[in-house]
Each structure stands twice: as structure tokens, then as C-alpha cells.
C-alpha positions, 0 to 999 in steps of 0.5 A: 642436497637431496633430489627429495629436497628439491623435489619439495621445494619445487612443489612448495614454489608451484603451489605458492605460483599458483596461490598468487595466480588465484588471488590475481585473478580474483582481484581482477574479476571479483571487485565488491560493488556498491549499488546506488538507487536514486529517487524519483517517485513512481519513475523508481517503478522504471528502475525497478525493471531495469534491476531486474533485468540485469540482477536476473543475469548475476548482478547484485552488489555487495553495498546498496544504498536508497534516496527518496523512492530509491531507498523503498526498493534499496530496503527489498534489495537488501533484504533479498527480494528481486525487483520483480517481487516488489513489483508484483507486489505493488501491482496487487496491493490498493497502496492508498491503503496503506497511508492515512489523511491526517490533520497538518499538526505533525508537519504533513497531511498524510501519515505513512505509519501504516506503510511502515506497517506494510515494509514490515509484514513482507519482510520482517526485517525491523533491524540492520542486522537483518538484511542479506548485504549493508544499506543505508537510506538517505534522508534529510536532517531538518534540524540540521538542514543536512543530509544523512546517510542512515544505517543504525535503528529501526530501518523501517522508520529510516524508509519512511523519513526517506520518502516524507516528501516536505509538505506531504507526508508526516516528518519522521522522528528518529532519536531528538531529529526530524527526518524526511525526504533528501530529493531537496538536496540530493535525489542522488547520492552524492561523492560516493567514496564517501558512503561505500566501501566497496571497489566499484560503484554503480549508480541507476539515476533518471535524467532530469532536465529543467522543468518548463514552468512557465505559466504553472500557478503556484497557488496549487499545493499540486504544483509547488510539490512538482516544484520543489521535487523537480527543482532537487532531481534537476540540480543533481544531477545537472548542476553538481560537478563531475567528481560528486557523481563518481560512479564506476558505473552508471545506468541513467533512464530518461525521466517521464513526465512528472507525475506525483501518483506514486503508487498507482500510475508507475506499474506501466514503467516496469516493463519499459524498465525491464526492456531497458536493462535487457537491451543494456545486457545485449549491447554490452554482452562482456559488462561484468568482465569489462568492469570487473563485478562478479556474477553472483546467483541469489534466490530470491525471497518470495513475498506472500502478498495474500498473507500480507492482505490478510493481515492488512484486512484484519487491521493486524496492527502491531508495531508501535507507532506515534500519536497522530490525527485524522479527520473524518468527514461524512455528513449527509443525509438519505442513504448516507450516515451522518457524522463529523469524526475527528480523532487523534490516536496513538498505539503503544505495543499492540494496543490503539488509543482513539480520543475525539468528539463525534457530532451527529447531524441528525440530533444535533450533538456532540459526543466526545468518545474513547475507543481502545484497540487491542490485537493479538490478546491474549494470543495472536488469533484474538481482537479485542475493541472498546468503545465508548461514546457519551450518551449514545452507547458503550460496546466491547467486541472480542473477536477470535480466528479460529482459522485465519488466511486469505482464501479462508477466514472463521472467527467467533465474535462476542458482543456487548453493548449498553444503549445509554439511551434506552438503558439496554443491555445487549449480547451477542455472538456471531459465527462467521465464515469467509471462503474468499475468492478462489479462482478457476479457469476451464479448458473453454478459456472461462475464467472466473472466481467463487466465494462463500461466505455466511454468518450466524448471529445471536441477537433476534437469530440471523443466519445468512449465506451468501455466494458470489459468481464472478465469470468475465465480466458478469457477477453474481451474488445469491443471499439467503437467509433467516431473521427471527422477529421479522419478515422470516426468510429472505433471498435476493439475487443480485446480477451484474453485467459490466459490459464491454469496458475499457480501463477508461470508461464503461456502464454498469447493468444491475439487476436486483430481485428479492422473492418470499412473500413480499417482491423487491425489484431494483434497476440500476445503470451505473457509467464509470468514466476514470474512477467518477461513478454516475449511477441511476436508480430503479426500485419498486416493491410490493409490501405483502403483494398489497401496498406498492412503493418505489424509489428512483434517483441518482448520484455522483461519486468520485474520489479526490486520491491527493499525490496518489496515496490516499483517497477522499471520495466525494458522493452527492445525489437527489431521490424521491421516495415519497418526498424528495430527498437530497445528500452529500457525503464526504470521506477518508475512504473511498 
């Protein structure tokens, strides 16, 4: 044979060495790994952290799935958002917004359609295809009583069943089954083989030991739910056996006390998460190596949480969501109106359908109403809203954005209403602009934020323009403004000193003046102490500088927020304007 032959062949041989030699070394140190996130309510916050710490060193799994909380972080994994993007999301966003009082009919007392709204405007991933790695979220079948691990359909019902915690929140239908919250069986994912294909597992989980209930009254709502959800975490992870929390990996964070604010009390955990995961990387320096995960760098996808508060404020409602109810509490009387609403509605493509009865306090009736929502019609810049209230009125606004973001909103309003009680046609259009707030801070360590704001309307001619000053702890606001048919031109100054305050308690200093032709001063000392408004009130006017009048009183505000998602506020007050004057007011929202 000839020396060129040879020659071949030993190439061939080497390179065939060498081929084999990549692949051994790939088998070692590029293993998939699948990543479990267990629930735990606000606690995921700690998790969070945690994940962000290590993702932010090269981890990020090839498989996730969610349980409970777990799987609201799992669908952002996925999607391609880093922990700390979720997180400042939530840290900006009033969550409470987001979740709606409604009446027990459809197995809940909170509806999270709204939430399933919210996972949508961020991300726009309303498919499986759409996510960057598989997931999958867990939840339990109620018709079934068992657990599933969802990964087909829409993935934003599939967050919204897994976080239905039972008695809360509304059970999620998919296909003929309803679905919610696994924490009842397993806050973990359990037997791991089973839900991934991946070489390696890693699971991040919270220790729960048995809770002390000695002496808790079961006949609070509050306390059977603390119950139960502690009652799931517990026996996963203290109770299951070995083989049933098989992970190649496991993170397992000490678990807070119990605390069923979800949204609002877990931001603090974040950090405490993030301090965790660092240390974890600093004592284990060699961690991929030793277990055979490869480093991966992914660039995280941003959540543009203005745009998101935009549409949020808009009311841009657009996904088809199920019928369900509210009620809507405000009787009362002096500076607060006067209904009792009850309502269900259901949105089908972009439209929401009201249909209810409204009882006035003041007459004594009862009106039935139908109200129709219609968004994006014909274009996405349009509003359309109808209503129709019996014997009280009937009115269509079509409003038009011009221009529309956070910082700056112009729209044009068209306005028709029938008063059926004076047989009345009214028209109306409105011109308004919303500058927003626009934040400046200057060399001196002054921080504050400006807005403008004006709005121009047809009926009787009102033009008015408002600017806002927000400088530490001091706010101004200067209006001004023209009503034809009235007391002509108006200005009024309102003046705000927030004082040395704390996140816990602080008082409030208000100063209100109105000067042209006629003098309106107001004086109000209002104390804040953990979201309980006690405010005290001081007007006086002169009517053509000739007749004096006064008014002073107080009240008592304070919010019933049921498991920190959504808000009832309670106000209630007494004031003497001529006669004595007594109120009590009930809301949804706060």
C-alpha cells in the first residue's frame, strides 16, 4: 500500500478520535436540565431572587415547570424573561388591579380574568409554541380530583387555573374540566422522571414544617385558607418519600411566616432571595461543572411596564374572557353617591356585555341597565361605550387616541346622552390631553415629577388646564379654567405637604385657595396610619365676597384588601354644612 494511503487513513483515524472526543466531552459537561419552580404565594418572590442570582451566572434550563405561584414565574421563564424583570414589574404594578371582587356563583370570590389579561399584555405568548424552552404548569383537575401537568391550549388559562387557590379565586374551565390550585396535593412537582425529559433535574422549593394551629379559630375564611395551603406545602415536602422529590439538584429556601398577601407584602423577599443564590454560587464555585449543566447566556427580554399601565388605564380589554359577576357597593349620602350595583358581564371578542339593576338611594328606585363595551373599533385607537339605564338615561361615547402612551395621551371624545327624565338631548365633545408624569432630578439631589393636563368640552364651553408639581414630599396642583353659563373663570391652588413620614404612619397638611370674584379656602389634616385615612376638614367661602359659608367635619377611610388582591374600602364620616350631615360609603375600589 502506498505511503498516501496510510497517510488517509491516519488522518481519517484522527479526526474520527477526535470527533468522539468532542461528543465525550459534550456528554460530560452539556447534560439538559429541567427546572422545577414550586408554589408558595408571595414566598415565590424569594425564589425569584434566587433564580436571578444564578440565572445571571449562566443557568437556565432546557425544561421548566410551575406549581401554584411557581408556574406564574415558570410562564416569564419561558417566555424569556429573567426573574428580575418580573420583578420590577410586580414592584410597580398595584396588583390589586388586576383581580376583581365577584359575587360566589362561579366557585370563588375573586375573578383573575383580569390577571390573565395582564400575563398577556407583557408577553404576548397566548400559545405553547411561543415560549423559548417547554413548560408546563400544574394544577388540579376538580372533576378528576387529580393532578395535571398542562402543556396544550391557551397557557395563560393554564396560569390562571394554577394559581385558583380553592375558596378564593374563580376555578378555571379548560375544555369540559374545571381546573385550580395543586398546593392541595402537591405544592412540588412530584416523581420528576415523569414530567421531564431532560438529564438532569433541579428543583427550587421552600421548607415547610407543620404549622402550629393550636388555638387558630376556624370560623375565619382567612384562617381555613392558611390551613389548607399549609396543610399541601407540608406534606410535600415533609411526608412524600424520597424517590417522589428526585432531583439531581435541589435549592430549598427557609419558608417566612405565612402570609397570604400575595402581591403586595413579597417584594421585600426578592432580595433575601438574590442574597441566597449568590452565596449558594460563592460556596459552590464549581456547580455547573460538578453537576454537569452547561452555561448558557440569554438576553433577557424587556417588560415595558408603562406600555402595559397604558393599556391597563385604557381599560384595553381584548381577550375573550367568561361571563361572570360583581357586586358593587356605595350607598351613602353627603359628599358620596348613592348606588347599590349589581352586575354580571361576559366579553366575547372584543366587546364587554353589562346586565344588572341599579337601586338609587336618593329616589328609592330600581333600574335595570344594559351597558355595552366595545375596544379597538374600528381601529385600535377607538372606545366605543353604550349604556342604558331605564327611566334615568341613555348615552354612547365614542372616544378616539389620537395619540396614545404613558407619558402622553390626546383623544377626542363624542358624547350623546337622552335624559328620559327631562326628555333631553344632549351632545358633546371633548378634547383632552394627558402629559402625564415626567421625572427630573437636578444636580442639588432635587427630585420631582411635572404633568399637564387640559381638557376642552363642548356642553355650556369648559376649558380647563391643570399642572401638577411633585417635589419630595410637597405636591402642588394649579387649575385654571373658563365655564360659560357660570361663575366664568376659575383658578384654585391645591397645596400638599406630606411631612416627615414613614411607611407606616404619617399626616398630611392641605391647603386649598380659589381666587376670582368669589374666596374658597380649605384646610385639611389628614393622618395615615398602615392605609387607615382619618381626615379633618376646614372650608370657608365668601359668595361675591357678601354671604359666608363654612363647612367642617371629618371621616374614616380604610380598605378591607381580602388575601392582598383585591381591595374593598370602607369610608365613613359626619359634617355640619347648615345641618348636620352623616355618610357611609362601601366599594370595590379603594
Amino acid at each position: 500500500m502506498s505511503a498516501a494511503y496510510w497517510g488517509d487513513k491516519s488522518l481519517k483515524k484522527i479526526v474520527i478520535t477526535f470527533i468522539f472526543a468532542i461528543t465525550v466531552v459534550l456528554s460530560v459537561f452539556s447534560a439538559t436540565y429541567g427546572l422545577s419552580i414550586a408554589g408558595g404565594g408571595s414566598y415565590v418572590f424569594q425564589s425569584m431572587g434566587y433564580l436571578d442570582a444564578v440565572m445571571n451566572k449562566g443557568f437556565f434550563p432546557d425544561q421548566i415547570v410551575g406549581t401554584s405561584m411557581g408556574s406564574v414565574v415558570a410562564y416569564y421563564m419561558a417566555g424569556g424573561y429573567y426573574p428580575a424583570q418580573v420583578y420590577n414589574m410586580f414592584s410597580i404594578l398595584d396588583f390589586s388591579k388586576f383581580f376583581e371582587m365577584s359575587l360566589p356563583i362561579n366557585g370563588g370570590i375573586v375573578n383573575t380574568a383580569g390577571f390573565g389579561d395582564l400575563l398577556y399584555y407583557t408577553t404576548k405568548i397566548d400559545s405553547f409554541d411561543k415560549f423559548m424552552v417547554p413548560v408546563k404548569f400544574g394544577a388540579v383537575n376538580l372533576n378528576k380530583f387529580d393532578s395535571e401537568y398542562i402543556n396544550k391550549g391557551d397557557p395563560i388559562r393554564a396560569v390562571r387555573a394554577a394559581v385558583a387557590i380553592e375558596g378564593l379565586f374563580e376555578p378555571v374551565k379548560i375544555g369540559t374540566s374545571y381546573y385550580a390550585d395543586i398546593g392541595i396535593r402537591d405544592v412540588n412537582v412530584i416523581y420528576p422522571k415523569n414530567q421531564f425529559t431532560t438529564e438532569k433535574t433541579v428543583s427550587i422549593r421552600f421548607d415547610s414544617p407543620k404549622p402550629e394551629l393550636s388555638g387558630m379559630s376556624f370560623s375565619n375564611i382567612i384562617n381555613v385558607l392558611y390551613t389548607s395551603v399549609r396543610m399541601g406545602s407540608y406534606v410535600s415536602n415533609t411526608l412524600y418519600a424520597c424517590d417522589k422529590l428526585d432531583y439531581d439538584v435541589s435549592w430549598v429556601l427557609a419558608e417566612p411566616a405565612f402570609d397570604l398577601k400575595f402581591f403586595t407584602n413579597g417584594i421585600d423577599l426578592y432580595k433575601t432571595g438574590n442574597d441566597l443564590g449568590l452565596k449558594y454560587l460563592k460556596d459552590n464555585p464549581n456547580f455547573f461543572e460538578n453537576n454537569k449543566l452547561t452555561k448558557k447566556t440569554v438576553q433577557s427580554k424587556v417588560i415595558d411596564v408603562y406600555d402595559v399601565y397604558t393599556k391597563v388605564s385604557n381599560e384595553s380589554y381584548y381577550r375573550p374572557r367568561e361571563l361572570y359577576s360583581t357586586l358593587k357597593m356605595n350607598p351613602g349620602t353627603g359628599r358620596n353617591w348613592h348606588v347599590l350595583d349589581s352586575y354580571i358581564y361576559a366579553e366575547i371578542m372584543n366587546s364587554r356585555f353589562y346586565g344588572g339593576i341599579k337601586w338609587d338611594m336618593f329616589t328609592m328606585k330600581l333600574y335595570p341597565y344594559i351597558r355595552m363595551k366595545q375596544y379597538y373599533l374600528p381601529f385600535d385607537s377607538n372606545r366605543l361605550d353604550i349604556q342604558l339605564v331605564m327611566e334615568d338615561y341613555f348615552s354612547a361615547a365614542l372616544r378616539t387616541y389620537i395619540l396614545e402612551g404613558f407619558r402622553k395621551n390626546i383623544y377626542v371624545d363624542a358624547i350623546y346622552r337622552f335624559d328620559f327624565a327631562q326628555r333631553k338631548n344632549l351632545f358633546e365633545a371633548v378634547l383632552g390631553y394627558d402629559g402625564m408624569f415626567k421625572t427630573f432630578e437636578k444636580e442639588d439631589g432635587l427630585k420631582g415629577q411635572a404633568a399637564v393636563r387640559t381638557n376642552m368640552q363642548t356642553n355650556d364651553y369648559k376649558a380647563e388646564l391643570t399642572g401638577v408639581l411633585d417635589l419630595d414630599d410637597k405636591w402642588f396642583k394649579t387649575t385654571i379654567g373658563y365655564i360659560e353659563n357660570s361663575d366664568g373663570f376659575f383658578d384654585y391652588t391645591d397645596m400638599t405637604d406630606f411631612g416627615s413620614c414613614s411607611q407606616k404612619a404619617y399626616m398630611r397638611n392641605r391647603l386649598k385657595i380659589g381666587v376670582f370674584d368669589n374666596l374658597n379656602a380649605n384646610i385639611s389634616q389628614i393622618f395615615l396610619l398602615n392605609k387607615i385615612y382619618l381626615n379633618f376638614d376646614f372650608a370657608i367661602s365668601y359668595d361675591d365676597w357678601k354671604d359666608l359659608h363654612y363647612v367642617t367635619g371629618g371621616s374614616l377611610q380604610f380598605p378591607f384588601k381580602f388575601a392582598g388582591v383585591s381591595d374593598i374600602g370602607i369610608e365613613t364620616g359626619a359634617y355640619y354644612n347648615e345641618a348636620f350631615n352623616f355618610y357611609i360609603n362601601f366599594s370595590d375600589i379603594y
